[in-house]
Phi, psi and omega in degrees: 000131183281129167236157101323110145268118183260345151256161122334108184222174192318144164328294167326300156317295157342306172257016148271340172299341193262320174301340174297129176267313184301027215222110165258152185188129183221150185261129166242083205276141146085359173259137190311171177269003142316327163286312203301297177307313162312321170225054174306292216317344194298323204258158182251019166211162172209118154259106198265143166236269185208017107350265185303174177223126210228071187273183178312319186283244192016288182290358219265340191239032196306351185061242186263001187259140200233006171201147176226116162262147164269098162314116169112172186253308205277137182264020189281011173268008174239132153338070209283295167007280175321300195300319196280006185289327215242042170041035177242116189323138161229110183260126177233156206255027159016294217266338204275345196260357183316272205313335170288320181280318204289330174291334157304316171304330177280319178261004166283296183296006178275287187297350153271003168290309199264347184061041198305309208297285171331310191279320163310307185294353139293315194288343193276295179347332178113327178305178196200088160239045197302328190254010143246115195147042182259125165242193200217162188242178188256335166333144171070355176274218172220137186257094173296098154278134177258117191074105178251062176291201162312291184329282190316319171292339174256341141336306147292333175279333197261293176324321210269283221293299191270039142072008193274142186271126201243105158242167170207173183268104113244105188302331170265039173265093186233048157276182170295152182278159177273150167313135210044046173203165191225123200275144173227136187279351174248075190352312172273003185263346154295309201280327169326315226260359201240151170271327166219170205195114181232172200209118187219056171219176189291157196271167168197182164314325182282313189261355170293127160080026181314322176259113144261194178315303173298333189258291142031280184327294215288356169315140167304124164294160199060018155312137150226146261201127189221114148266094165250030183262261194230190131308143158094311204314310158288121177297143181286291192291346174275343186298287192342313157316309195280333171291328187251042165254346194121313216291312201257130169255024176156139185239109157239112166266124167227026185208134214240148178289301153269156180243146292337141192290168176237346185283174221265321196275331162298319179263008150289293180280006173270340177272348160295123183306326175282358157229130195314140164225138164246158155245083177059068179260011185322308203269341219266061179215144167320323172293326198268339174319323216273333188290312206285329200267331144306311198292326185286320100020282197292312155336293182246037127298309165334309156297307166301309172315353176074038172255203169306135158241122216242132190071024196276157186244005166219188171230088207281117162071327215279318155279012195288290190309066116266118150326154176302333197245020151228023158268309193305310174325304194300328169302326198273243192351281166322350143225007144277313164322271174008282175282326165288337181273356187265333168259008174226081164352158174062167207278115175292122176247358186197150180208138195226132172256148173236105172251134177225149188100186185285350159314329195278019161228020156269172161318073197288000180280321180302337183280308173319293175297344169291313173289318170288324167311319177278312163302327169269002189251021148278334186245343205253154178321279202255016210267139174237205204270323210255349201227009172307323198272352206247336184264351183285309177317316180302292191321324190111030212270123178245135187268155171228145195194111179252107162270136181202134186286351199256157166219153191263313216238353168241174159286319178239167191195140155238139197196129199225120131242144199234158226210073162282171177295347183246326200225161155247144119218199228207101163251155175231117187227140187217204192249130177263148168053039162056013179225012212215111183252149175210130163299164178203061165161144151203117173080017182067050152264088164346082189229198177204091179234153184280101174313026185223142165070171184332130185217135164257111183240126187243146158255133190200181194252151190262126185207153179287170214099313205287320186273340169288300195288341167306288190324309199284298181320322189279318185311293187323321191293337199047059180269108201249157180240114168295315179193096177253139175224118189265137123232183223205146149199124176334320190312293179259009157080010164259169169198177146231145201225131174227146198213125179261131185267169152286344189198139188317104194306138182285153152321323184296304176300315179298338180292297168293007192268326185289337167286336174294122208274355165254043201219135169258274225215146175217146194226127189225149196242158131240149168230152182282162179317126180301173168290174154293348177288329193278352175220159196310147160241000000 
């Protein structure tokens, strides 16, 4: 098998690749993707670091590659979309890089304990200033985690070591807390309660700007605040505010909503004396460089070889071996996951499926492993087809899966509950004309909603009006409503009304939708487009 390296990578990797006897490989760094695309096709792997750009134009013509490992976790340098139209695996490498951020992350909070950076840059200057530059130790203090991923989890554990009071957030958490540390169900009541506070979870739509102006507040004054995750996660212009009111006593980042940053408020806070700034050096140590380029390297010879495949961030080919009527299912099962982990708060602990009808004689574990992709893939990165059942395992997630051949009112019926530390609920879905998937029950309200694209889901008490003023709110919004569907029961004067948008509803419109006094809750989504097979015309 032939590979392409298209960054550079570690030594390590180079011999094990060199140790392969099936195994040819040559590096070519550094090439636009206009070079690339001329001799993909030639290789049946391409190892990638964040260099190359492995776009759509790339992919168009792939030839023989049939895998891309990613040195490293994050793919926004890959085309993922492309790569799986054109059944080619995309691997990125989680693990190799843990133990470097977590120590970074430790150690940005050492040095703002200590004023390690300032006081050097006094000390190169020629000054002898010890006392200002009296720093505070960590002991006895208290450590806020926000996200108990790998990263995080080894971040508490190390903060646990250095005598530190651990609490930590993650609501899609449902392991154990570690000895000596206390899981809290409220962000704000971590941010009251904590002396520093680092943040280790993915960005998404939920966690962008989590610590703000508002979480800021409820802070101890002389807080300090540790990013090594993502960008953005912390708001830049609200830090910026608390450090320079004071409430915050010190920032360490090493990671920018753009690398290199461009915004006004980033370069503020990398020229502010209260804060440590990097450029993104999380990953940037000789051992995990060297794990990543094994782990990538190892990843995919494996693959090509038709062994495990670890770490994949699509699912690749899987539905090409699926009958038609059991892709549509699977379509079906993967956003009824969705839509149900998007409307039920708290750390999913338990799911019980029901196929009743003629699904219940197809392979229903693959429909099954379809529905935990959608259920964890609100909160989890990378979760697929292939590594969904082994992280539902990690969680603590107990799946339950029950068949009966008879269905009363379909031919086919799936019926999903789902079980958090906080909430139940309950969907119900099939296929109309065995290609068309639709929920057709949430929370037993009868409805008929279309599973794609921007959504809006409200719970709310049923009274006239209700459908006018939702409506007025996305109009004000310049929001268009596509397609709704309400349901209702009469007993207790509740319903839900769902609505497929044109274009993803904002914070403004969803704040005001949360202000209306006949509304308990509101939830908003994106889902990908159904096929074309899959939907109404």
């Amino acid at each position: 098998m032939k590979i392409l390296l298209g960054d550079k990578i570690s030594q390590v990797g180079l011999d094990f690749l060199s140790s392969q006897h099936d195994v040819e490989f040559e590096t070519k760094a550094g090439l636009p993707p206009e070079e690339l695309a001329k001799i993909i096709g030639q290789y049946d792997g391409l190892i990638i670091r964040s260099g190359v750009k492995v776009t759509e134009a790339v992919l168009a013509e792939p030839g023989k590659l049939r895998c891309i490992a990613r040195a490293g976790v994050g793919v926004d340098n890959v085309d993922v979309k492309a790569a799986t139209a054109k059944g080619i695996i995309v691997m990125n490498t989680p693990g190799g890089n843990t133990l470097s951020t977590a120590e970074l992350a430790c150690a940005l909070m050492l040095a703002l304990s200590r004023k390690v950076v300032p006081a050097n840059v006094s000390l190169v200057k020629g000054e002898w200033d010890r006392k200002r530059f009296q720093g505070t130790q960590l002991a006895g203090k208290t450590l806020g985690v926000i996200g108990m991923g790998r990263v995080g989890s080894a971040v508490a554990k190390r903060a646990i070591a250095f005598d530190m009071r651990v609490l930590a957030y993650d609501p899609y958490y449902g392991g154990p807390a570690q000895s000596g540390m206390e899981m809290v169900k409220d962000l704000s009541e971590l941010c009251k309660r904590c002396d520093y506070i680092s943040v280790h979870v993915t960005k998404t739509v939920e966690t962008d700007h989590m610590i703000g102006a508002a979480q800021i507040a409820l802070m101890k004054p002389g807080v300090r605040l540790i990013n090594a995750a993502r960008g953005g996660i912390i708001d830049p212009q609200a830090l910026l505010e608390g450090l320079e009111s004071g409430k915050v006593g010190g920032a360490a980042i090493d990671v920018w909503t753009d690398e290199p940053p461009v915004s006004e408020a980033e370069k503020k806070l990398i020229a502010h004396e209260k804060v440590l700034a990097l450029p993104h050096l999380g990953a940037s140590t000789e051992e995990a460089q060297e794990l990543v380029a094994l782990d990538a390297a190892a990843q995919l010879v494996d693959a090509l070889r038709g062994q495990e495949i670890r770490n994949a961030v699509n699912a690749p080919g899987f539905d090409r071996a699926m009958p038609a009527v059991m892709r549509r299912y699977a379509e079906l099962m993967q956003r009824m996951g969705r839509i149900l982990a998007s409307v039920t708060p708290g750390a999913l602990r338990k799911v019980e499926v029901v196929y009743r009808g003629d699904v219940s004689s197809e392979n229903t574990d693959v429909l099954t492993t379809y529905l935990a992709v959608g259920l964890l893939g609100v909160h989890v990165e990378t979760v697929n087809v292939i590594n969904a059942p082994l992280l539902a395992q990690q969680r603590g997630v107990d799946i339950e899966v029950i068949t009966a051949a008879q269905s009363k009112d379909f031919a086919s019926l799936v019926q999903v509950e789902i079980q958090t530390d906080g909430q139940k609920r309950t969907a119900v879905g099939t296929l109309f004309g065995r290609k068309f998937p639709r929920i057709i029950a949430l929370d037993g309200y009868r409805m008929e909603m279309m599973p794609e694209g921007p959504l809006a889901v409200m719970f709310l008490n049923d009274q006239p009006g209700v459908i006018g003023k939702v409506g007025d709110a996305f109009g004000s919004a310049g929001v268009n409503i596509g397609h709704m569907t309400f349901g209702r029961k009469k007993s207790t004067r509740k319903a839900v009304l769902s609505v497929n948008l044109d274009a993803p509803a904002n914070e403004a419109v969803l704040a005001r939708l949360r202000t209306m006094d006949f509304i308990d809750s509101v939830y908003a989504m994106v889902l990908p487009s159904l096929p074309d097979d899959g939907r109404d015309v």
